[in-house]
C-alpha positions as CSV (number, residue, x, y, z in Angstrom):
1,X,21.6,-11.1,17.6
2,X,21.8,-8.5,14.7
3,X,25.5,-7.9,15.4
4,X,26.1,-7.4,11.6
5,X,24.2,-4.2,12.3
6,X,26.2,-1.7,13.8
7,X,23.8,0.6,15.0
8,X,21.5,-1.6,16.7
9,X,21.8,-1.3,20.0
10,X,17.9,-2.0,22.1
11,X,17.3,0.4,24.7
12,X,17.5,-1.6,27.8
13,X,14.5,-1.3,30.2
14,X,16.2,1.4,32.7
15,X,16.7,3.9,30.6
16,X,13.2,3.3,28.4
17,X,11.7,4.3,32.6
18,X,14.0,7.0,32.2
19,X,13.1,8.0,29.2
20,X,9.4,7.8,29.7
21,X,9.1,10.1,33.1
22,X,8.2,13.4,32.8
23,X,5.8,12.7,30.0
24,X,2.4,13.2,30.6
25,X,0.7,10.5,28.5
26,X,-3.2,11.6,29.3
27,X,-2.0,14.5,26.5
28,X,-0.2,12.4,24.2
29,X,-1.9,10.6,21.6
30,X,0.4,10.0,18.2
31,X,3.4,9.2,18.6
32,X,6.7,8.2,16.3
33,X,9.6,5.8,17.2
34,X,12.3,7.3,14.3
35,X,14.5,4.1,14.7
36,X,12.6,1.6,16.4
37,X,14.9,-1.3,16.3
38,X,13.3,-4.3,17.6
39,X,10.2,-2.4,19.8
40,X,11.5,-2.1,23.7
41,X,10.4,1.5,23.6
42,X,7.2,1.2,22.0
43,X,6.2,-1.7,23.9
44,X,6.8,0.2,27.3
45,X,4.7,2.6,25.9
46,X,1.9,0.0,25.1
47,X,2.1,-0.7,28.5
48,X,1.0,2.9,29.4
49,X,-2.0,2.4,27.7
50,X,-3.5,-0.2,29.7
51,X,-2.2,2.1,33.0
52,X,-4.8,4.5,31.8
53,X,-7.9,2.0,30.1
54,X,-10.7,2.0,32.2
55,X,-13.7,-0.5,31.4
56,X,-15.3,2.0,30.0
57,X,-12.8,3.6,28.0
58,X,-10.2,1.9,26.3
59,X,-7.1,4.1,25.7
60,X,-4.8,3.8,23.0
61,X,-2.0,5.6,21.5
62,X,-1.7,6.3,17.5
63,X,1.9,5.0,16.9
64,X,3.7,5.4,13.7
65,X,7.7,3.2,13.9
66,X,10.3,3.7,11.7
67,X,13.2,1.1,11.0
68,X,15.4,0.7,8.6
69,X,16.6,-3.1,9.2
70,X,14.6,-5.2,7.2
71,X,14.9,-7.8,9.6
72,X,13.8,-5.9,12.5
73,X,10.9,-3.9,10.2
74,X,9.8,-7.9,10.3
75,X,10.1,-8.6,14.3
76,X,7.9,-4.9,14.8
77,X,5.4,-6.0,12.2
78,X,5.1,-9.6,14.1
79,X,4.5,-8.0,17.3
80,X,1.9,-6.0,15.4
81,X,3.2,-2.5,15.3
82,X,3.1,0.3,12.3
83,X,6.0,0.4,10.1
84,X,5.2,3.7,8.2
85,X,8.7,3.9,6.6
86,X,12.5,2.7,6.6
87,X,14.4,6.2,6.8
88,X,13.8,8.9,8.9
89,X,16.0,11.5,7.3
90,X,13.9,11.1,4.2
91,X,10.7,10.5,5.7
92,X,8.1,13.3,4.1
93,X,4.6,14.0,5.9
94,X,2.7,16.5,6.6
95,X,1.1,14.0,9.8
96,X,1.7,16.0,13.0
97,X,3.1,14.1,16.3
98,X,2.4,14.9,19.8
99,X,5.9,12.8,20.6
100,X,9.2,12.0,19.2
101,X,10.8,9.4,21.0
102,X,14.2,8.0,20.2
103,X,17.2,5.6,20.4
104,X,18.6,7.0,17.1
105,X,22.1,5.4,15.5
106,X,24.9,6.8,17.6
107,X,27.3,7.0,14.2
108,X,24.8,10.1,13.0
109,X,22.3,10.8,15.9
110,X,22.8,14.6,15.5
111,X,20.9,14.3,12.4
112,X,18.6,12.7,13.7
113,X,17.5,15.1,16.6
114,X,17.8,17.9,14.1
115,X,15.3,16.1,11.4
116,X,12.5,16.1,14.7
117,X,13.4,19.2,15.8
118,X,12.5,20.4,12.3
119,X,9.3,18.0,12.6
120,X,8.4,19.6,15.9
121,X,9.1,23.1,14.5
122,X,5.9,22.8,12.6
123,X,3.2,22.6,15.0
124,X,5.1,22.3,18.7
125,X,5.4,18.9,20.3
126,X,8.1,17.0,22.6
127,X,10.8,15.3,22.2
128,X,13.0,12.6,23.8
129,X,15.8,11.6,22.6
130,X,19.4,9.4,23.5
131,X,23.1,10.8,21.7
132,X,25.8,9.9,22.2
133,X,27.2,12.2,24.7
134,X,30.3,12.9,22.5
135,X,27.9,14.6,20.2
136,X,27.0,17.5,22.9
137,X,30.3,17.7,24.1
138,X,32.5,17.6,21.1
139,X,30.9,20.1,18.8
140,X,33.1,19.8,16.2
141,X,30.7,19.9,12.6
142,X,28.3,22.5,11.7
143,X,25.5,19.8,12.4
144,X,26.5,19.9,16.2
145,X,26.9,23.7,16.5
146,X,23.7,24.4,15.6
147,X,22.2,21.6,17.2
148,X,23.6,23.3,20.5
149,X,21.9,26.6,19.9
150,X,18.7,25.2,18.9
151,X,18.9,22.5,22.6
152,X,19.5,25.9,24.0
153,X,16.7,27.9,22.0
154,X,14.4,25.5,23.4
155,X,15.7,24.9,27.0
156,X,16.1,21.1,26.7
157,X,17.0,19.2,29.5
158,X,20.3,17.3,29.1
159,X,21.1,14.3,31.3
160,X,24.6,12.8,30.9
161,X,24.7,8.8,32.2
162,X,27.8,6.6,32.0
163,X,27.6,2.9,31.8
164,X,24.1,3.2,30.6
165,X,24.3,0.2,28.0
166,X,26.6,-2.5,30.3
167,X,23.8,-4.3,31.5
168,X,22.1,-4.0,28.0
169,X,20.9,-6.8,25.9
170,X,24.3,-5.3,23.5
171,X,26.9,-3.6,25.4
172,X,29.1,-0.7,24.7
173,X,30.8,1.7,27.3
174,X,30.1,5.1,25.4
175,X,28.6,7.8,27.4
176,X,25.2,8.7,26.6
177,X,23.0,11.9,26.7
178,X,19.4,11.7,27.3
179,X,17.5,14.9,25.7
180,X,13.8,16.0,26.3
181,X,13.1,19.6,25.0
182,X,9.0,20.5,24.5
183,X,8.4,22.7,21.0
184,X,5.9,24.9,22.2
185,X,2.6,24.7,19.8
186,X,2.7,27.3,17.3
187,X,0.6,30.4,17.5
188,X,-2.2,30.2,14.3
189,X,-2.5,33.6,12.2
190,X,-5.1,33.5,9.5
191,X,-3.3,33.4,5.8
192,X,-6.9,34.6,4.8
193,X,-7.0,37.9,7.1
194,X,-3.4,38.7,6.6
195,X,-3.8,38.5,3.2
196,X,-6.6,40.8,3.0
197,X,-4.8,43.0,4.5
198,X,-1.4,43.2,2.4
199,X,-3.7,42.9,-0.7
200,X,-4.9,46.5,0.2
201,X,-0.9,47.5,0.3
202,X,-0.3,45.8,-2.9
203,X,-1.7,46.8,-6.5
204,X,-0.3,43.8,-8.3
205,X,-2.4,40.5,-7.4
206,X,0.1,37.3,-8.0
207,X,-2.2,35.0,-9.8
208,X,-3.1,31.3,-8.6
209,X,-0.4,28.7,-9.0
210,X,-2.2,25.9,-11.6
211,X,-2.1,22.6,-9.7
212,X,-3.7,20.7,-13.0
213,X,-1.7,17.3,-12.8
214,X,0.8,17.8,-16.0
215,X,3.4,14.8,-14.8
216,X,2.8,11.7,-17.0
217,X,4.6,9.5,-14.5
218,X,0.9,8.5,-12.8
219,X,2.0,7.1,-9.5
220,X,4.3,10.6,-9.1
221,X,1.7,12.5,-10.0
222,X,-1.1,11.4,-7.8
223,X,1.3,11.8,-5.0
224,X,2.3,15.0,-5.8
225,X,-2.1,16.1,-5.9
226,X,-2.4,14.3,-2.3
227,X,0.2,16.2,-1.0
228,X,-1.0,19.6,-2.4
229,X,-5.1,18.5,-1.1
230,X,-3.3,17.6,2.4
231,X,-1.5,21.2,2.5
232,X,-4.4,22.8,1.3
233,X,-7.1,20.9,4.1
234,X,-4.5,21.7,6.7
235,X,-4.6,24.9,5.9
236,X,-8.2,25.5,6.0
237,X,-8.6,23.5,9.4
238,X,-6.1,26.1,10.9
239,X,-7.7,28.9,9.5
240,X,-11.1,27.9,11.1
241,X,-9.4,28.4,14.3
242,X,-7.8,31.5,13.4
243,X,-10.5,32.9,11.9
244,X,-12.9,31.5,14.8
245,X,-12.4,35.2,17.0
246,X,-12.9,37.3,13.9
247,X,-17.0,35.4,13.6
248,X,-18.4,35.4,16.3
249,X,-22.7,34.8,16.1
250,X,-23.4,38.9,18.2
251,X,-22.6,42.0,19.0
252,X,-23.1,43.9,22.3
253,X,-22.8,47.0,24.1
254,X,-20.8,47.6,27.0
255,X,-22.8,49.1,29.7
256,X,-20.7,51.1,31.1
257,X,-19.0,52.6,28.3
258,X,-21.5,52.0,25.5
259,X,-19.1,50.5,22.9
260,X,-19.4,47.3,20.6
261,X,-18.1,44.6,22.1
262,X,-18.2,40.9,20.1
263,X,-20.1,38.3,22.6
264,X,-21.7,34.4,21.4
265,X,-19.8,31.4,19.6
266,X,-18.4,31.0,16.5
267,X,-21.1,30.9,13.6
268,X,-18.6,29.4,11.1
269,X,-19.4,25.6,12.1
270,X,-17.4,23.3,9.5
271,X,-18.5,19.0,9.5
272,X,-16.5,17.6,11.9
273,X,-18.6,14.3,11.9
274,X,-16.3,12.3,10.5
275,X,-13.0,14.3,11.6
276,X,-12.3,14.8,15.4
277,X,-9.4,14.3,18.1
278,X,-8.9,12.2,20.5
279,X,-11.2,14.0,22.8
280,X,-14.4,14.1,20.0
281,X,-14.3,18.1,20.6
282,X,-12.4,19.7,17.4
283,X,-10.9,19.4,14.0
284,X,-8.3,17.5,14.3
285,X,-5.6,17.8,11.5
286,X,-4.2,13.8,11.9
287,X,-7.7,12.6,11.2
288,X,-8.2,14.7,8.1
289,X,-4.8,13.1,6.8
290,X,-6.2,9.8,7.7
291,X,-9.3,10.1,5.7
292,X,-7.6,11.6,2.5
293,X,-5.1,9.2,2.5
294,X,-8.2,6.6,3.0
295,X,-9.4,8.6,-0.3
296,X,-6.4,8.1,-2.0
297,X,-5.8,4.7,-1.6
298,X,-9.1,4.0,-3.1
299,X,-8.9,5.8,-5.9
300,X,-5.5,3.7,-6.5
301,X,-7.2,0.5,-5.9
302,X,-10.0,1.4,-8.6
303,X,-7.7,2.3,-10.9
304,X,-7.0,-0.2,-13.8
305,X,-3.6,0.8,-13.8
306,X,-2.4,-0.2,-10.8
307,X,-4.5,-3.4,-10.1
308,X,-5.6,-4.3,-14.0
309,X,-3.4,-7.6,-13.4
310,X,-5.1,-8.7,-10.5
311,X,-7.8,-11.2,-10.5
312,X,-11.3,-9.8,-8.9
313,X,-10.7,-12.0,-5.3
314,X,-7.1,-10.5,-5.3
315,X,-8.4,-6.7,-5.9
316,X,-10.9,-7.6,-2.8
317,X,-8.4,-8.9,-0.7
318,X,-6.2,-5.5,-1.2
319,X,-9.1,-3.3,-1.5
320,X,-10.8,-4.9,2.1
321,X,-7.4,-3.0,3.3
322,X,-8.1,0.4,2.7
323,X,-8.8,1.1,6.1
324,X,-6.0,0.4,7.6
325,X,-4.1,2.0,4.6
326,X,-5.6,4.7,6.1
327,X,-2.5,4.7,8.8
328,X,0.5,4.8,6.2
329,X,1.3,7.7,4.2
330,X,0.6,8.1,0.8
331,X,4.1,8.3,-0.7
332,X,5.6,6.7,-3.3
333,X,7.5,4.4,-1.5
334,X,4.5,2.4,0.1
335,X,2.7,2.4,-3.2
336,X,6.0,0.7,-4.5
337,X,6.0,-1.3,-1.4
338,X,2.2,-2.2,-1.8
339,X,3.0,-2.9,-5.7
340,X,5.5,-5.6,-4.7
341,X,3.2,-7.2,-1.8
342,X,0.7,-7.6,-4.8
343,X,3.4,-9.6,-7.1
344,X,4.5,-11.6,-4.4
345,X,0.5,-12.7,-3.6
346,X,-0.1,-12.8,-7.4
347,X,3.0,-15.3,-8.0
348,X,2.2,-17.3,-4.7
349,X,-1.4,-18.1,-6.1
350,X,-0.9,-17.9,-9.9
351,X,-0.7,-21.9,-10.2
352,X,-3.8,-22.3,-8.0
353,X,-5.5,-19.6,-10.6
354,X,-4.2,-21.1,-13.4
355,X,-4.6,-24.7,-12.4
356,X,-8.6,-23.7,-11.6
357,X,-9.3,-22.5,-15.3
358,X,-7.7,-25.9,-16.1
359,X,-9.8,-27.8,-14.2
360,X,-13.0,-25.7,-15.0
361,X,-12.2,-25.7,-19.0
362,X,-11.4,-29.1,-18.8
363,X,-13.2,-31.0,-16.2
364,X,-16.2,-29.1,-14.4
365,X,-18.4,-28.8,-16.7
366,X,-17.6,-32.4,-18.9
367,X,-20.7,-33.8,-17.0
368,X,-22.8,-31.3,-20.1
369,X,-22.9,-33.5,-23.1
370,X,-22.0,-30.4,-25.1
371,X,-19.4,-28.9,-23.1
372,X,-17.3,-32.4,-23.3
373,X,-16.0,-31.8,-26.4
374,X,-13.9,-29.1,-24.6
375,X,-10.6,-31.7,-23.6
376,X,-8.7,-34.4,-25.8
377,X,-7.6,-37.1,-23.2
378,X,-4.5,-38.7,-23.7
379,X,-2.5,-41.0,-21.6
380,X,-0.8,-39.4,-18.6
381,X,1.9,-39.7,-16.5
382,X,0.9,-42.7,-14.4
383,X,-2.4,-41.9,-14.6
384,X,-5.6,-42.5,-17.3
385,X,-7.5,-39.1,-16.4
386,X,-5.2,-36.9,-18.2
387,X,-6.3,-34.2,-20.5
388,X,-5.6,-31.5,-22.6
389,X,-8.1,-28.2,-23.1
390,X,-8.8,-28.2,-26.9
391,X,-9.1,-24.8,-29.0
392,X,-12.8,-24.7,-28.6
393,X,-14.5,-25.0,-25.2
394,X,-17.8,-24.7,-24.1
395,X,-18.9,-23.2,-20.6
396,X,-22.6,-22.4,-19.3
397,X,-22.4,-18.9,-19.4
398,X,-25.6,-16.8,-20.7
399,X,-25.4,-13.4,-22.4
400,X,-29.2,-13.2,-22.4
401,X,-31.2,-12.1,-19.4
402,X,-34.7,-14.4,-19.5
403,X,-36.4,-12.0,-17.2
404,X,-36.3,-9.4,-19.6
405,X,-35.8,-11.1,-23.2
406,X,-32.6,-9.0,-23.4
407,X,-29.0,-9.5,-25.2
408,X,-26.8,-8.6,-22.1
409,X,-22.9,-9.3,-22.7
410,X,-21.7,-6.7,-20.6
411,X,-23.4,-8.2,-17.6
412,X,-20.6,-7.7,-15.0
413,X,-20.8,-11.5,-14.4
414,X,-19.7,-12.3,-17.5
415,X,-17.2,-9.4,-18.3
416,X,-15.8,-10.9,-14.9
417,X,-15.5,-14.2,-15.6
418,X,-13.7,-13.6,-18.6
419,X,-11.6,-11.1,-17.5
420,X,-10.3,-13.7,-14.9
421,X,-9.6,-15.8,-17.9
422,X,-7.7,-12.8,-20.2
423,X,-5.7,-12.4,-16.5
424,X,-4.7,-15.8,-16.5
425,X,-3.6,-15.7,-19.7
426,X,-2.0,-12.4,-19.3
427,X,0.2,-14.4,-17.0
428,X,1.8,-16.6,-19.4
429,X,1.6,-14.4,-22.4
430,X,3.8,-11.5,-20.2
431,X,1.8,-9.1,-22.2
432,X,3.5,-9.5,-26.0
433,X,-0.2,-9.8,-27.2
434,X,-1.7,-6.6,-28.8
435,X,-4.2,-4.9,-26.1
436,X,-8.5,-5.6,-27.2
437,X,-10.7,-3.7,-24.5
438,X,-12.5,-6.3,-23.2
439,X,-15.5,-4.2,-21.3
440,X,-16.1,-2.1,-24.6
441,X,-16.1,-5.0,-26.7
442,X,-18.8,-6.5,-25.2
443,X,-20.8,-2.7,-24.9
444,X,-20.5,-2.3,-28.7
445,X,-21.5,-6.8,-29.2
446,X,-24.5,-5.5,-27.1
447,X,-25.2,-2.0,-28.7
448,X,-25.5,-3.8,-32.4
449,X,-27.2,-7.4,-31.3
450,X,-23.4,-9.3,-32.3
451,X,-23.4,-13.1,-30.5
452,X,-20.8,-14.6,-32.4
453,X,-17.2,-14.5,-33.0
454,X,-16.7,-11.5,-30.9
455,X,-12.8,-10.6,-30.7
456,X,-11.4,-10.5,-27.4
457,X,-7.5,-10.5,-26.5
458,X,-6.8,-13.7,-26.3
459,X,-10.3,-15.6,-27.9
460,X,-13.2,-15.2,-29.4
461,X,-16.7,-15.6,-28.2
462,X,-19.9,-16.9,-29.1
463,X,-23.3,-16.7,-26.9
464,X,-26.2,-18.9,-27.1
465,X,-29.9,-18.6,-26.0
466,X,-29.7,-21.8,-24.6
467,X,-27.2,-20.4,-21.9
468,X,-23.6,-21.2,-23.1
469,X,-20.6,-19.5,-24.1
470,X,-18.7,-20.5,-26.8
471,X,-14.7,-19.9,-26.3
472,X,-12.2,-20.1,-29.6
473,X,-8.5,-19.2,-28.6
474,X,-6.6,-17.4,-30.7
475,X,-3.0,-18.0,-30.2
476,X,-2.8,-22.2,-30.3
477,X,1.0,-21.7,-29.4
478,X,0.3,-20.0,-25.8
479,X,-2.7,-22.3,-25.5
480,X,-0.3,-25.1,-25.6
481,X,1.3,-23.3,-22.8
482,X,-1.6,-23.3,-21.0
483,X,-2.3,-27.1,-20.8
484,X,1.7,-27.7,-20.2
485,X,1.2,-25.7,-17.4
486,X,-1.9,-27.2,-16.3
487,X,-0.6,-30.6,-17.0
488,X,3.0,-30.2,-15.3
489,X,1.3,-29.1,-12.3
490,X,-1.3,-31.8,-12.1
491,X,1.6,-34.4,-11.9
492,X,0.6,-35.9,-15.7
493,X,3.6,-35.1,-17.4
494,X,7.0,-37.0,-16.3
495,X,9.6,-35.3,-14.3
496,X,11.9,-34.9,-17.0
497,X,9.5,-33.0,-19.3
498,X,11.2,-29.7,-20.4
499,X,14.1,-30.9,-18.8
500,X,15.4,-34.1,-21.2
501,X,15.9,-34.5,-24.5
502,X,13.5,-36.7,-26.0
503,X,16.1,-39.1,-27.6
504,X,16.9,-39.4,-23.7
505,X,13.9,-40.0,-22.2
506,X,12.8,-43.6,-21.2
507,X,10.0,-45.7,-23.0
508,X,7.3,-44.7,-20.6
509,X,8.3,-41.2,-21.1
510,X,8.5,-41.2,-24.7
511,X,4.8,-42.9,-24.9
512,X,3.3,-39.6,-22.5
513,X,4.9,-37.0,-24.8
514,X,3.5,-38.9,-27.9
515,X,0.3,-39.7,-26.9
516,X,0.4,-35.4,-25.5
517,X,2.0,-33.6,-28.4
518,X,4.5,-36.2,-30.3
519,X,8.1,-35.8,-30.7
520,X,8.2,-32.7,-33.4
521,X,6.0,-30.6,-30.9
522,X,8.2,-31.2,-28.3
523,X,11.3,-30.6,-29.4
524,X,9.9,-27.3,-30.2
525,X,9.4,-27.0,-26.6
526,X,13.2,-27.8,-26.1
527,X,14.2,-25.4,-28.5
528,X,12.2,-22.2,-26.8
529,X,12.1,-23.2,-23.1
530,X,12.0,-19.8,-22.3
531,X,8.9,-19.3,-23.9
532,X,6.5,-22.7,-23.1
533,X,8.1,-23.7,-19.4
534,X,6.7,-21.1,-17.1
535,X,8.4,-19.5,-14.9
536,X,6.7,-17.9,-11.7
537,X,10.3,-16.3,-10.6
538,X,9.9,-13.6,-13.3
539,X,8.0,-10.9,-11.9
540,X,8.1,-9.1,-15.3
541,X,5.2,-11.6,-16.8
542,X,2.9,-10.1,-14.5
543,X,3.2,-6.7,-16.8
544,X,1.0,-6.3,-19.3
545,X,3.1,-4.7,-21.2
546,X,0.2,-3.1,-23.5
547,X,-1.2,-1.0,-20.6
């Protein structure tokens, strides 16, 4: 299994117990797996967790894995673990970790232990880690050196086990070294006091950087302002506590020697309602990150921009999420990761989108004497209940709020509805069709009492008192689009449309594509493929290229 990867090797379950002593788990609560690999390690940790549940308490750990293989980011993400990233060497984040556990890629492990030594460096933290033993005992880069002093810095234990992968599910001979070094926590100074106090030294004051977002590049630029608020909140939560002895609620006198002494609790008391460890008694730095990245990914997922070409259920689905977004860092590789789950959903249930405004143009609403005129019938493939959705159609949509005798286009009802229909439009078009704001269109029909023939992007529209909306498309040529679509999907067409040459086709065939468009029209299909036969493979159509 996986033997095209050459640095997969799973951790086999004596060494994971190995691994694991020592730790005490009561004071761990986030943890990260740098190379996770297919889970042993994480799900001997799991197992820890139910070791120290009670009924009354369930305890669980705050896990964060890391794994390159795309195959094996699938098998952890089956069994329901947190794949925050693919490379730890590059991974960026400011989220602190109690542990660092490890079966890092033998071929550059040094790396590796160095990137979460750096990690731990930060704030203080353990470590456990596996090398290849070769590593410690052949020092022979720079990279191993100074790994060596900084082992040493930091009095890591160093086991060195032979034949520790024979009996593993892959085997290999090499020596291994198992590391565990604890970073001790780092002592907090306040910035604030300190400052104060070389400002007195100092006559020149260095003036405050601007942070004002300049970058056009949105998705970079929101990034870069969530990493500068999460620097900035960190900060302030580790002032509080070393500020905390300087503000203190009294003074006192000693009795004995009559001097001021500082007595009571803290009277700086920040909101921590919302914001506390594991143990409900402090700030706690992870949970601020958690609920700025919560604040984050909303702001994305409100912002036309990134989710303009999704239809309103779609920006629900992804925006019911936001919770657990919460967990993953706000980078610009999970945006781009997120940005591709949404084309993937979007092309999975385009035809059911599509093929729903075909039936609702066309079908739904044919029982309204009125709103029959909106298909032309003609005779299908195999079938007598074919149709086509004509340039004018005609739904039960009202602009006018009875209640209060008022002209109300912009209702959000309606600016939804057809919004869903622009989207689905948007689709096939791929965006060539000049931008019309579609929300302040209706505002200014509103403002000045206009009901008919307002412009939209892709039609016009007309209300009615009597409760019905009145739909003129623009563009005949991606309407006829439209009801190919709709009609290749609904099985009406033959087989061979788009495909065959109408000189080719059969009898029956020739008598559908007559009685649909007739032979002229269709050859113009032939002769621009490209352009009428959609294709849901090309992610580019869901661009709107006028954004």
């Amino acid at each position: 299994m996986f033997t095209n990867n050459k640095d997969f090797y799973p951790t086999p379950e004596a060494i994971i117990n190995k691994m694991l002593c020592d730790i005490d788990f009561k004071m761990i609560h986030s943890i990260l797996e740098p190379s996770a690999g297919s889970g042993n390690i994480i799900e001997a940790i799991k197992k820890k967790e139910k070791f120290y549940s009670t009924p009354y308490n369930k305890f669980s750990y705050d896990i964060d894995c890391i794994e390159e293989d795309q195959n094996l980011q699938h098998i952890l993400k089956g069994k329901g673990y947190r794949v925050v990233y693919n490379d730890f060497l590059t991974y960026d984040t400011m989220k602190e970790y109690d542990l660092i556990i490890m079966n890092p890629p033998f071929s550059n492990g040094c790396k590796h232990l160095l990137k979460a030594l750096e990690m731990q460096q930060r704030n203080g933290g353990a470590i456990v880690c596996l090398l290849n033993a070769e590593t410690l005992k052949n020092p022979c880069t720079n990279d191993r050196q100074y790994l060596q002093r900084k082992l040493a810095e930091y009095n890591a234990k160093v086991e060195f086990m032979q034949d520790g992968f024979m009996d593993a599910e892959r085997k290999t001979a090499v020596e291994i070294a198992l590391i565990k070094v604890h970073l001790p926590e780092v002592k907090r100074q306040s910035f604030i006091f300190e400052g104060l106090k070389k400002a007195r030294e100092r006559q020149d004051i260095e003036e405050t950087e601007n942070t004002q977002l300049i970058d056009s590049d949105y998705f970079k630029a929101i990034v870069d302002q969530y990493k500068i608020e999460i620097e900035a909140g960190i900060k302030l939560i580790k002032e509080y506590y070393a500020m905390k002895p300087f503000i203190l609620s009294a003074f006192g006198k000693d009795e004995k020697t009559g001097e001021t002494i500082q007595s009571g609790g803290c009277i700086l008391s920040l909101d921590i309602s919302r914001n506390k460890d594991k143990y409900h008694n402090k700030l706690s730095i992870n949970e601020y990150i958690r609920e700025v990245r919560g604040k984050y990914w909303t702001a994305l997922f409100n912002n036309p921009q990134f989710i303009g070409q999704l239809t309103n259920n779609l920006q629900s689905d992804f925006y019911n999420n936001i919770d657990e977004l919460k967990d993953y860092e706000f980078s610009l590789y999970n945006i781009y990761q997120i940005k591709i789950d949404m084309q993937q959903k979007v092309v999975k249930g385009i035809e059911d989108t599509i093929i729903a405004l075909f039936d609702e143009l066309g079908n739904k609403y044919s029982w309204y004497d009125e709103t029959s005129r909106n298909i032309h019938y003609y005779n299908g493939w195999k079938t007598n209940k074919a149709w086509i959705i004509n340039k004018k159609v005609i739904i039960p949509l009202s602009a006018y709020n009875q209640l209060w005798n008022r002209y109300e286009p912009s209702n959000y009802k309606i600016t939804n509805k057809l919004q869903d229909i622009e989207k689905c439009f948007n689709y096939l078009d791929g965006g060539l069709t000049e931008a019309v704001d579609l929300e302040e269109s209706l505002k200014f029909a509103e403002e000045y009492g206009e009901t008919k023939n307002i412009q939209l992007k892709y039609f016009t529209v007309t209300f009615y008192k009597k409760g019905t909306c009145h739909i003129t498309f623009s563009d005949e040529e991606l309407l006829k689009k439209f009801n190919i679509f709709g009609s290749q999907h609904k099985g009406w067409l033959p087989p061979s449309y788009g495909k065959k040459s109408y000189k080719d086709m059969t009898a029956e065939e020739k008598q559908v594509v007559n009685d649909f468009e007739g032979e002229k029209e269709y050859n113009k299909v032939m002769s621009n493929r490209k352009y009428y036969l959609f294709d849901a493979n090309n992610l580019n159509l869901l661009e709107d290229k006028t954004v």
